[in-house]
N, CA, C and O of each residue as an XYZ file, in Angstrom:
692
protein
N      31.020     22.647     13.569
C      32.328     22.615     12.937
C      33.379     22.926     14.001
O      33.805     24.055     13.759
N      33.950     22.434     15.022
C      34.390     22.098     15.854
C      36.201     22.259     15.650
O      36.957     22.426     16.608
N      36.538     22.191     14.581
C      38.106     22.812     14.058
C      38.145     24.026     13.337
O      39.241     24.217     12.811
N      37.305     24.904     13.143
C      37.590     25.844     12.973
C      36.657     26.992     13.068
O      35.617     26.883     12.419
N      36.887     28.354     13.940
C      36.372     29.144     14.122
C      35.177     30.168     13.409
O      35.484     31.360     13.431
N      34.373     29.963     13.029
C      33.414     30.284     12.158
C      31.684     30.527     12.972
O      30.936     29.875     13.701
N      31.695     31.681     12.392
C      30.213     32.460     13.031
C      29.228     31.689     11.748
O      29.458     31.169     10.657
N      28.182     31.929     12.488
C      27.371     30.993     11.787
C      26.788     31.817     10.534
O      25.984     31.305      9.756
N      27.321     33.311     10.385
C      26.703     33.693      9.558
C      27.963     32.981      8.312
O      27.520     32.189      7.481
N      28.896     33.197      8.296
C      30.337     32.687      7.779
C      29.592     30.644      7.059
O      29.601     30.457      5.842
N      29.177     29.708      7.831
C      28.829     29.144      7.290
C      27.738     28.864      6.759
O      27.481     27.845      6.118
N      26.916     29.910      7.040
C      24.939     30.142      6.080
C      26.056     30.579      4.785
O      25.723     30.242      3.649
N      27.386     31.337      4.975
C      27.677     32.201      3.586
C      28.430     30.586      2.838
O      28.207     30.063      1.746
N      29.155     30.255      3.720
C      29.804     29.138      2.344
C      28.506     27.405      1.870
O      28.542     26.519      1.017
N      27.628     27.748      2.956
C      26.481     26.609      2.212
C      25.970     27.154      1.276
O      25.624     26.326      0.434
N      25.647     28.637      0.880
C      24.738     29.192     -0.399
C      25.937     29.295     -1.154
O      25.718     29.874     -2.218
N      27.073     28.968     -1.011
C      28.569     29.125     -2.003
C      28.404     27.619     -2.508
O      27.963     27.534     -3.654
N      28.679     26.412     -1.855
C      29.027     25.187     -1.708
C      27.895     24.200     -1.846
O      28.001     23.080     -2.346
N      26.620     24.825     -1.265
C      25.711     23.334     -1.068
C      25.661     23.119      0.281
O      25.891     23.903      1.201
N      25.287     21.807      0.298
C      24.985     20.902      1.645
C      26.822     20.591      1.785
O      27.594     20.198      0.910
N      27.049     20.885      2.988
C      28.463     20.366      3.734
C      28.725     19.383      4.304
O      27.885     19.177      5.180
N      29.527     18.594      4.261
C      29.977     17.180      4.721
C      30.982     17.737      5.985
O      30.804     16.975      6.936
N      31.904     18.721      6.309
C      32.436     19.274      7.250
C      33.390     20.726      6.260
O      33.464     20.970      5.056
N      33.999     21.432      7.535
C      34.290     22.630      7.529
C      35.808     22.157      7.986
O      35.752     21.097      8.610
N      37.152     22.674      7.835
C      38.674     22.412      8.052
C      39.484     22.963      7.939
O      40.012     23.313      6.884
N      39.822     23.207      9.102
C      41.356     24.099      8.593
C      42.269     23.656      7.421
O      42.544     22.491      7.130
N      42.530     24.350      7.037
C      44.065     23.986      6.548
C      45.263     23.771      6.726
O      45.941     24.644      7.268
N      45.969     22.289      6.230
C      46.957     22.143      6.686
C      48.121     23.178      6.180
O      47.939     23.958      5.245
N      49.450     23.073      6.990
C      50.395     23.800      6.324
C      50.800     23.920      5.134
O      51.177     24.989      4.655
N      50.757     22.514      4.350
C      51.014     22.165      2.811
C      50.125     23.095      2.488
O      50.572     24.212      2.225
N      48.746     22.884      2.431
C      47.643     23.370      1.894
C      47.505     25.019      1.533
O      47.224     25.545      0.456
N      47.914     25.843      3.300
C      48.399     27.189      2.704
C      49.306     27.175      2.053
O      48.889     27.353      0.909
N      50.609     27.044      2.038
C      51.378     27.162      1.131
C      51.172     26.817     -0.458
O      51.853     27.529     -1.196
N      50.270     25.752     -1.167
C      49.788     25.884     -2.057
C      48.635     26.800     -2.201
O      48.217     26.877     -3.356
N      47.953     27.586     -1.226
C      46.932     28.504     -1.762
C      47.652     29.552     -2.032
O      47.402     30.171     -3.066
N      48.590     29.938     -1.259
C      49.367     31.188     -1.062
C      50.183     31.221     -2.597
O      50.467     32.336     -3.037
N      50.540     30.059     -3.367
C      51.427     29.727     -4.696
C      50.215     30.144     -5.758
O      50.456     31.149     -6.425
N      48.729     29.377     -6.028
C      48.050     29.747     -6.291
C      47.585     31.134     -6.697
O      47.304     31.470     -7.847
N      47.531     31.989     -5.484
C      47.106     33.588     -5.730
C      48.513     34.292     -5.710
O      48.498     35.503     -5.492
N      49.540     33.771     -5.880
C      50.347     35.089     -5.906
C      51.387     34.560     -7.209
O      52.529     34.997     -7.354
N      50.781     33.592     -8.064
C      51.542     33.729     -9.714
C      50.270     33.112    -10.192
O      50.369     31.910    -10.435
N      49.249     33.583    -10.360
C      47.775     33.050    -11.084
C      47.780     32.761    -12.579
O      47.048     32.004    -13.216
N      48.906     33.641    -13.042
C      49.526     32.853    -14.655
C      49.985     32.407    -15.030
O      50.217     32.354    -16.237
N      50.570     31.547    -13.791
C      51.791     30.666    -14.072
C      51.102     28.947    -14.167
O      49.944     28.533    -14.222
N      52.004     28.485    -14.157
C      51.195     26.677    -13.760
C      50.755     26.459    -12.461
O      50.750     27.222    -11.495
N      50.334     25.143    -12.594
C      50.004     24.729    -10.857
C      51.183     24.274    -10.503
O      51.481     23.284    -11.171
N      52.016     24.591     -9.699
C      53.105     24.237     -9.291
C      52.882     22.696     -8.686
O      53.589     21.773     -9.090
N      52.166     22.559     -7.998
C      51.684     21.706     -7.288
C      51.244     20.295     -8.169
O      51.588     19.123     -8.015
N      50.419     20.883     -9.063
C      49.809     19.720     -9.904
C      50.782     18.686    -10.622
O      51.749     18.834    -11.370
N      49.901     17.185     -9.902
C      50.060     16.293    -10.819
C      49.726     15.818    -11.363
O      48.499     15.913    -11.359
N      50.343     14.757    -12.468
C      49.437     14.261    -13.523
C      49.857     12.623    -13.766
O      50.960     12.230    -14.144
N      48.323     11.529    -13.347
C      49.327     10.506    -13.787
C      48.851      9.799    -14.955
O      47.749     10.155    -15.371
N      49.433      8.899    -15.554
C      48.812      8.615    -16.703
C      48.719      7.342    -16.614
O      49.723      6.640    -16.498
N      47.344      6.794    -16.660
C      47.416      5.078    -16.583
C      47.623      4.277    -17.500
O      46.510      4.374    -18.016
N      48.365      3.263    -18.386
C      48.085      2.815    -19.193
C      46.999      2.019    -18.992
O      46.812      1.602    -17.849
N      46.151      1.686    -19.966
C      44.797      0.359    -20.113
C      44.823     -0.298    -21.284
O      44.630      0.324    -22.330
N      45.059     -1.620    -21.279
C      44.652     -2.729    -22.109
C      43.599     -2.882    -22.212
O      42.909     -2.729    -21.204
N      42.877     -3.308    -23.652
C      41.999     -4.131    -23.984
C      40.659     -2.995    -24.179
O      40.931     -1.797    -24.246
N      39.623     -3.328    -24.239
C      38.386     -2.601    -24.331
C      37.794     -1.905    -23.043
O      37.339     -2.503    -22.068
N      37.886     -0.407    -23.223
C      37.733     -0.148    -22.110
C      36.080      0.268    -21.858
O      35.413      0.672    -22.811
N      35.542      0.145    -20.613
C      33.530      0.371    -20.370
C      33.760      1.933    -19.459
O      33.779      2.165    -18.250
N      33.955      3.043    -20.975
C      34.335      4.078    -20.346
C      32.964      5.003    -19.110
O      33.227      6.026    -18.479
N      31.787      4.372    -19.079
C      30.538      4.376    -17.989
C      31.307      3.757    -16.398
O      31.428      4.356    -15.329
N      31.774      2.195    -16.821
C      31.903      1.756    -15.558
C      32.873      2.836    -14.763
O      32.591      3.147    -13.606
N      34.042      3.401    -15.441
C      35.290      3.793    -15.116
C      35.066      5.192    -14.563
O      35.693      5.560    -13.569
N      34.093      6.071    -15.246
C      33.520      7.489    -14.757
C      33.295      6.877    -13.158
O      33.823      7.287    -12.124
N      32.250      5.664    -13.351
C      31.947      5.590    -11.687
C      32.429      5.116    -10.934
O      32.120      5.231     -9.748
N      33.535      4.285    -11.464
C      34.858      4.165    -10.382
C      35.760      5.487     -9.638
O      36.274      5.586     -8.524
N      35.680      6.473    -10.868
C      36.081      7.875    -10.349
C      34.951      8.174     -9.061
O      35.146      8.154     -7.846
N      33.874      8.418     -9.734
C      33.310      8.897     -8.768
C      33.206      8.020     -7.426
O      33.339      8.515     -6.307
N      32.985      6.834     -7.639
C      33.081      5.959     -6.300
C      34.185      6.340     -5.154
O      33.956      6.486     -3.953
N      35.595      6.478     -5.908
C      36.609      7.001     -5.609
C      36.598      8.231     -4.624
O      37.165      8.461     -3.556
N      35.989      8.713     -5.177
C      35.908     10.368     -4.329
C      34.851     10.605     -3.249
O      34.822     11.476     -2.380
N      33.692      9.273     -3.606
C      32.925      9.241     -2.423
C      33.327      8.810     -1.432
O      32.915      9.295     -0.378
N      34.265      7.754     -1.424
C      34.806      7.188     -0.945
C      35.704      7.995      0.370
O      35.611      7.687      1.558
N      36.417      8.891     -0.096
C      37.512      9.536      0.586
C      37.390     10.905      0.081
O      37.795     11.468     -0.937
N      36.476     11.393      1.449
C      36.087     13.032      2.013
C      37.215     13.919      0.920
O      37.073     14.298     -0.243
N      38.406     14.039      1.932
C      39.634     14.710      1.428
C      39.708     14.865      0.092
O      39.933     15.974     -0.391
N      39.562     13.971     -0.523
C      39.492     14.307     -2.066
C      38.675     15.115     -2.802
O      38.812     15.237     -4.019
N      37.460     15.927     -1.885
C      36.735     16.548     -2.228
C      36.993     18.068     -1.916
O      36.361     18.949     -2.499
N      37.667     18.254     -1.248
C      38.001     19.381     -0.622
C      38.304     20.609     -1.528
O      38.959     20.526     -2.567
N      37.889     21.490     -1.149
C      37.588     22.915     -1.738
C      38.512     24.274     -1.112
O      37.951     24.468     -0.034
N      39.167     24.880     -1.178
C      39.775     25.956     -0.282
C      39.012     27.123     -0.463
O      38.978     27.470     -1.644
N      38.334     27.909      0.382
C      37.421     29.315      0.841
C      37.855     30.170      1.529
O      38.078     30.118      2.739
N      38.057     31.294      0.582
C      38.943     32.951      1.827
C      38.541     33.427      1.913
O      38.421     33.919      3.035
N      37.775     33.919      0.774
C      37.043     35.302      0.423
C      35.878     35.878      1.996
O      35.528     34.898      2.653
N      35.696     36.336      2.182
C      34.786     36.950      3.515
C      35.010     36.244      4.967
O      34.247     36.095      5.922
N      36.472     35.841      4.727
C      36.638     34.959      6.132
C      37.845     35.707      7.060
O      38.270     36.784      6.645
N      38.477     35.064      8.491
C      39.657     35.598      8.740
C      40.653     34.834      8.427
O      41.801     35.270      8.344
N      40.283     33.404      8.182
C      41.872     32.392      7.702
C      40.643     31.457      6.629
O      39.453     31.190      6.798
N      41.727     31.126      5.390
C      41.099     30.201      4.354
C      40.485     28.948      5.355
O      40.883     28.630      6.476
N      39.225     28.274      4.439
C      39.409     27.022      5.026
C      39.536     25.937      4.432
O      40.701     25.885      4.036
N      38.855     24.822      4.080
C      38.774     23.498      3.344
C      37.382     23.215      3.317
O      36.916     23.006      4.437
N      36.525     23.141      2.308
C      34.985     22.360      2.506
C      35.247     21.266      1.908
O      35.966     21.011      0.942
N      34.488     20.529      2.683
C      34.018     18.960      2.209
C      32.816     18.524      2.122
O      32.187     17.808      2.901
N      32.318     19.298      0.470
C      30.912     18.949      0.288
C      30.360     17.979     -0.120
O      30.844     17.092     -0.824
N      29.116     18.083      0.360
C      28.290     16.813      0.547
C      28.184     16.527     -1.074
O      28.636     15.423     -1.377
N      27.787     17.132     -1.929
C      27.343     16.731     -3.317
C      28.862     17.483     -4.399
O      29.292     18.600     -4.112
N      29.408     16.754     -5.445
C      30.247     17.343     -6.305
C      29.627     16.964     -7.576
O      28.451     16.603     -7.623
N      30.367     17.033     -8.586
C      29.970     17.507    -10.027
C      31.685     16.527    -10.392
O      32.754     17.107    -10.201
N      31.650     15.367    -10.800
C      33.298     15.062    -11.589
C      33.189     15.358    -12.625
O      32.166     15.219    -13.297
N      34.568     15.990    -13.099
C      34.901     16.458    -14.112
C      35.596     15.260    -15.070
O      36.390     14.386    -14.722
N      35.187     15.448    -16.009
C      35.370     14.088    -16.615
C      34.945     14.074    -18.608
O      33.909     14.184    -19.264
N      36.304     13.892    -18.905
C      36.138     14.044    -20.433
C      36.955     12.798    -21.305
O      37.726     12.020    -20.744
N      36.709     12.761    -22.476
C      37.912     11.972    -23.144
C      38.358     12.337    -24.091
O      38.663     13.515    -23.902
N      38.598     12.052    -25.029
C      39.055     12.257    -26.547
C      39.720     10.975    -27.229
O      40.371     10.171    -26.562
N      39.561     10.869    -28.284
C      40.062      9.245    -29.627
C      41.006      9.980    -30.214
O      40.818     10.963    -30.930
N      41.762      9.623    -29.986
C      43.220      9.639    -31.039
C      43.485      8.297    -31.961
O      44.367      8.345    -32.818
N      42.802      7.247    -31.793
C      42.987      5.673    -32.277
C      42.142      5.908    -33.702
O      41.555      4.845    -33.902
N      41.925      6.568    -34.454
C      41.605      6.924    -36.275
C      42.972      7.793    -36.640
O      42.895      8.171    -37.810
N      44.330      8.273    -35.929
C      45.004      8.593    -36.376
C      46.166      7.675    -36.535
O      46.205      6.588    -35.958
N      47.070      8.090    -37.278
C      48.406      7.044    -37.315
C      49.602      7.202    -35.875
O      49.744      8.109    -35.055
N      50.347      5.815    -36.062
C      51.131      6.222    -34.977
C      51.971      7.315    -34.985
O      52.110      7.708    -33.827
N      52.580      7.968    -35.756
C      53.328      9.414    -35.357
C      52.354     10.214    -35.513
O      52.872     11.308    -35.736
N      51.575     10.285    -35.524
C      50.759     11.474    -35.650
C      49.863     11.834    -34.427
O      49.531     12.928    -33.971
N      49.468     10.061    -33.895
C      48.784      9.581    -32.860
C      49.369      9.933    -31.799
O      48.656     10.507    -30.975
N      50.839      9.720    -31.449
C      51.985     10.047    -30.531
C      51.928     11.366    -30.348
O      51.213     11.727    -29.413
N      52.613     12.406    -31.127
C      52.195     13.926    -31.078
C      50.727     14.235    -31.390
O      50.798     14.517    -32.586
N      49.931     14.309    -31.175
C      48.956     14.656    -30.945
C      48.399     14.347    -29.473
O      47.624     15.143    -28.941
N      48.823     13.139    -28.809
C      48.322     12.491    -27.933
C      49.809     13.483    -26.887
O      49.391     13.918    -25.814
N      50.594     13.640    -27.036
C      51.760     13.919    -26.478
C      51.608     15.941    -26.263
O      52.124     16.616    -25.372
N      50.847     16.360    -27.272
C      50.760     17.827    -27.182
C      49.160     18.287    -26.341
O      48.796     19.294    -25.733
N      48.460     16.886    -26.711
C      47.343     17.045    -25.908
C      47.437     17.003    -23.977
O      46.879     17.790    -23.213
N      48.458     15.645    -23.554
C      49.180     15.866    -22.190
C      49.737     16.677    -21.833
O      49.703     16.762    -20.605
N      50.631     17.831    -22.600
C      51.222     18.886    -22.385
C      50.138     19.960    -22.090
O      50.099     20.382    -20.935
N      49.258     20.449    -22.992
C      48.480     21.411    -22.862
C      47.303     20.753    -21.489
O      47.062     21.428    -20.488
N      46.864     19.735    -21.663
C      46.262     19.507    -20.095
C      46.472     19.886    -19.047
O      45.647     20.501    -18.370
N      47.964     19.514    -18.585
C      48.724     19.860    -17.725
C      48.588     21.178    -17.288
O      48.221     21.408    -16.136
N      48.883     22.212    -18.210
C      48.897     23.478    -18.114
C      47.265     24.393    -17.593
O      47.061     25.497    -17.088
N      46.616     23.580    -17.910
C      45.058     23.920    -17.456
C      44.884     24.110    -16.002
O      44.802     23.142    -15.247
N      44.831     25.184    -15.639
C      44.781     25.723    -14.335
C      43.593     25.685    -13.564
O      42.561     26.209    -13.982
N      43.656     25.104    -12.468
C      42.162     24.521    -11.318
C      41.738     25.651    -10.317
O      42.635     26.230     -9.704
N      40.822     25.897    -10.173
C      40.008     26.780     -9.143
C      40.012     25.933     -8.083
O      39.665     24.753     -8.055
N      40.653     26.986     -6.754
C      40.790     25.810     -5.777
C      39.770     26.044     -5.088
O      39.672     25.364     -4.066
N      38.768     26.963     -5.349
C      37.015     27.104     -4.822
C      36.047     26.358     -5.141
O      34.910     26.449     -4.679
N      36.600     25.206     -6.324
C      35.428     24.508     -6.796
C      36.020     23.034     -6.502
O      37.194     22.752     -6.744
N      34.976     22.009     -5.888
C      35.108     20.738     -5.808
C      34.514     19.802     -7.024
O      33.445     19.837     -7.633
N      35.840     18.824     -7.127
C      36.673     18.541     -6.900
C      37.606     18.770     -7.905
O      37.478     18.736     -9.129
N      39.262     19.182     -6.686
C      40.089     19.501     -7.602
C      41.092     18.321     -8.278
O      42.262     17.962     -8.144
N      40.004     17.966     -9.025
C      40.816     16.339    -10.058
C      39.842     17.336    -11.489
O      39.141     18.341    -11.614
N      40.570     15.923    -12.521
C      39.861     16.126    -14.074
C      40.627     14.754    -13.880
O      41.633     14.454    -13.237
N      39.757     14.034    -14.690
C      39.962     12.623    -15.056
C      39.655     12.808    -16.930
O      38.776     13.508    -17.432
N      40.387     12.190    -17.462
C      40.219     12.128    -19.272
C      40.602     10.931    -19.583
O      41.725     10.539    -19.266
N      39.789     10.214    -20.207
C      40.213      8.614    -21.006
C      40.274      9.768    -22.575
O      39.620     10.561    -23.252
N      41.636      9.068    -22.425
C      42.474      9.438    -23.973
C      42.568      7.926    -24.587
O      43.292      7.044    -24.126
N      41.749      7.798    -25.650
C      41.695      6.448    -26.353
C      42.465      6.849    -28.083
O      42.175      7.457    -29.114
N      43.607      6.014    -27.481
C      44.878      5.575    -28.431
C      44.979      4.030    -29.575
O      45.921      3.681    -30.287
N      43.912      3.512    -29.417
C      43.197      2.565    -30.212
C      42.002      2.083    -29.615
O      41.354      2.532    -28.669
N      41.792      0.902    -30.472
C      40.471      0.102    -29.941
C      40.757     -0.966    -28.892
O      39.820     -1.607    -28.416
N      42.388     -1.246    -28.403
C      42.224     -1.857    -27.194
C      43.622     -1.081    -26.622
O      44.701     -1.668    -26.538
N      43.466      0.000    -26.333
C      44.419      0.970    -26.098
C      44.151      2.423    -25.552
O      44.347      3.401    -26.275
N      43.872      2.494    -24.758
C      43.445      3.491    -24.004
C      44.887      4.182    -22.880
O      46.047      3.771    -22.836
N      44.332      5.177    -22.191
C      44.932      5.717    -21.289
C      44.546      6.963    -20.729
O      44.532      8.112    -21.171
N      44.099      6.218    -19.165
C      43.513      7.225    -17.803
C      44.830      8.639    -17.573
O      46.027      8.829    -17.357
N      43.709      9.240    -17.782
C      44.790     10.480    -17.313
C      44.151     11.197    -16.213
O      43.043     11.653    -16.494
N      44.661     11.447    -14.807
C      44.309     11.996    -13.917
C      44.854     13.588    -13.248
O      46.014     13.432    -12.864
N      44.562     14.480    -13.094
C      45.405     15.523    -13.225
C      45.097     16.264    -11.991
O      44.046     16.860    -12.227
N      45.598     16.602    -10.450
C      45.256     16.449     -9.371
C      46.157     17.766     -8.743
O      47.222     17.495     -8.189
N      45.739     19.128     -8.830
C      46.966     20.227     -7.833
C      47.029     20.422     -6.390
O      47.780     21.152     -5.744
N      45.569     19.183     -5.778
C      45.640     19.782     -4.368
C      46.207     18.195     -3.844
O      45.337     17.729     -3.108
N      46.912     17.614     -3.932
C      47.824     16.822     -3.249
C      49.526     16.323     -3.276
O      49.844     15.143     -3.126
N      50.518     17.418     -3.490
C      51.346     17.144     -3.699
C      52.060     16.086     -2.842
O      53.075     15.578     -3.319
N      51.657     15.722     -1.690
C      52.280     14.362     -0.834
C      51.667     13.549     -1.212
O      51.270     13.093     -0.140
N      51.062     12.714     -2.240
C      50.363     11.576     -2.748
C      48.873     10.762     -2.094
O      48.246      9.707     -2.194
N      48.856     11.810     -1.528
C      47.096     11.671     -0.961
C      46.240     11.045     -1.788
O      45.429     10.298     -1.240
N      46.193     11.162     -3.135
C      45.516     10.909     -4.164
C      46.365      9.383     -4.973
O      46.038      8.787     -5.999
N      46.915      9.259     -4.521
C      47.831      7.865     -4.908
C      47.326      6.972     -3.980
O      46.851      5.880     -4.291
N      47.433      7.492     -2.598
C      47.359      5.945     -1.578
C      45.858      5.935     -1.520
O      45.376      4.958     -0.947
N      44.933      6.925     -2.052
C      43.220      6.443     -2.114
C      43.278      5.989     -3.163
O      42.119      5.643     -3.394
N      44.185      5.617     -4.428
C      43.796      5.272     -5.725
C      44.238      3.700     -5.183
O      43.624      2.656     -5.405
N      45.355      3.857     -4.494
C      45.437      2.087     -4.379
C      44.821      1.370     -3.518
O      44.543      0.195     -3.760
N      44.439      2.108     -2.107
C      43.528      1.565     -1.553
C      42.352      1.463     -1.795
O      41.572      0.960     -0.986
N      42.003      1.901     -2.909
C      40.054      2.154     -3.189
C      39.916      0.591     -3.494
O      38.816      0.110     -3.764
């Protein structure tokens, strides 16, 4: 691990934390500054976090789309990234080899449209507010919110990239 200073007992400690490692990284400046936001208002929101919401037409193959997520993230390291302080002298970034996507949905399409709207509208609100461990990879949640039977909508909810890191791998994937 060649960018950042670490005794080897330091990474025997974050592989029995993490798994098998893909690499070890400093952190960029953005990055502290969102860890530092993180631990010092832990009840507040993710300041950081965004959320985008895709619309989708037509019938969606909510299998294929999980593994487009995941393809996604195999795809591009960075997106996997984890922040680690605890028993160290400066946080770092892991980029582990194996993750776990987080990944849920919910049907709102058996309710009516105003009801469908606020419900679907209080459900994005309270998402939002769901606060991410920046020790566990990866920090995304992906949710297909299905608003009919050819009416859907990707919701992606992302606190460790506020410069759109997670935008230009969504369009380049």
């Amino acid at each position: 691990m060649p960018l950042v200073a670490l005794s080897q007992a330091e990474i025997e400690q974050l592989e029995s934390e993490c798994g098998a490692i893909d690499d070890i990284l400093p952190l960029s400046p953005v990055q502290e500054g969102m860890l530092f936001h993180i631990f010092y208002d832990a009840g507040g929101p993710d300041i950081y976090a965004i959320q985008i919401g895709v619309a989708l037409e037509g019938r969606v193959d909510e299998n294929s789309l999980r593994e487009a997520a995941n393809t996604l993230l195999r795809r591009h390291p960075n997106l996997r990234a984890a922040f680690k302080h605890a028993g160290l002298d400066r946080p770092v970034q892991i980029i582990p080899k194996d993750f776990s996507l987080t990944w849920s949905s919910v049907d709102f399409s058996a309710l009516d449209g105003p009801e469908r709207e606020s419900k679907s509208a209080e459900f994005l609100r309270q998402e939002r507010l769901v606060r991410f461990n920046p020790g566990i990879s990866p920090m995304f949640r992906f949710v297909l919110v299905r608003c009919g039977p050819e009416e859907s909508r990707l919701l992606i909810t992302d606190p460790s990239h506020p410069d759109g890191w997670m935008v230009g791998a969504v369009a380049g994937a």
